[in-house]
N, C-alpha and C positions, 0 to 999 in steps of 0.2 A: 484265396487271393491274399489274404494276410499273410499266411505263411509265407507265399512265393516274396513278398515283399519283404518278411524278415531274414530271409534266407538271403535274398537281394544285397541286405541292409548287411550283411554280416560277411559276404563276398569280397562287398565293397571293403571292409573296414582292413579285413585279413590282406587283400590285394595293397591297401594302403600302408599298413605294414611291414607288407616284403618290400615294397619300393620302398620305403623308409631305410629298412637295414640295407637294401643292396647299395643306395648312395652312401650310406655310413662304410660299408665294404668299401666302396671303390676312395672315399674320400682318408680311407685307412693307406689302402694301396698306392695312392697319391704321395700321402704326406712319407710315406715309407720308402718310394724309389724317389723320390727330390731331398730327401733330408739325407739318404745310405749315396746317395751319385753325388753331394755336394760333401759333407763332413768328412767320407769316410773313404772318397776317391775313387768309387767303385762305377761300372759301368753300368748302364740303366737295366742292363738283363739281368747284372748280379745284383744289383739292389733290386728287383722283383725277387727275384731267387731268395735271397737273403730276407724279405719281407715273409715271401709266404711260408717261409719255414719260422719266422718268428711266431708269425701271427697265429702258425697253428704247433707250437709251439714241439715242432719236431727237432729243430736243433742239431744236424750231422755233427756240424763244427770244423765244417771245413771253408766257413767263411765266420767270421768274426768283428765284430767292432773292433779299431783298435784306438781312437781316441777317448779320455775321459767324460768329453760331451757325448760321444758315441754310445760308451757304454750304460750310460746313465741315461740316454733317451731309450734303449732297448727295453732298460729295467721297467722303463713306465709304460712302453710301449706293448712289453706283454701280459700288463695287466690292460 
């Protein structure tokens, strides 16, 4: 019974976890299609587009920041 209750206990913690990072994920996705559709003029599909290739840092480069605010929030954004 111990076990089952630390096994429990350690479900719980892991479960609590990934919903942690997944709201941190979407509040990434957030600030990344409102900030790319506002500064940088883009449509909210290209600014998704344009995030998730920041975010996982693939970069085609066939979309681009082109303001200096723009470029400088990328710089911080893919760290």
């Amino acid at each position: 019974a111990d076990a089952l209750e630390a096994a429990d206990g350690i479900l719980k913690l892991k479960s609590q976890k990934l919903f942690r990072a997944f709201i941190i994920l979407i509040g990434f996705f957030g600030f990344g299609i409102t900030f790319y559709s506002i500064q940088e003029d883009m449509a909210a599909y290209e600014a998704l587009y344009f995030t998730i290739l920041t975010i996982s840092t693939v970069g085609y480069g066939d979309h681009v920041p082109n303001t200096d605010v723009g470029k400088l929030v990328t710089c911080i954004f893919v760290f």
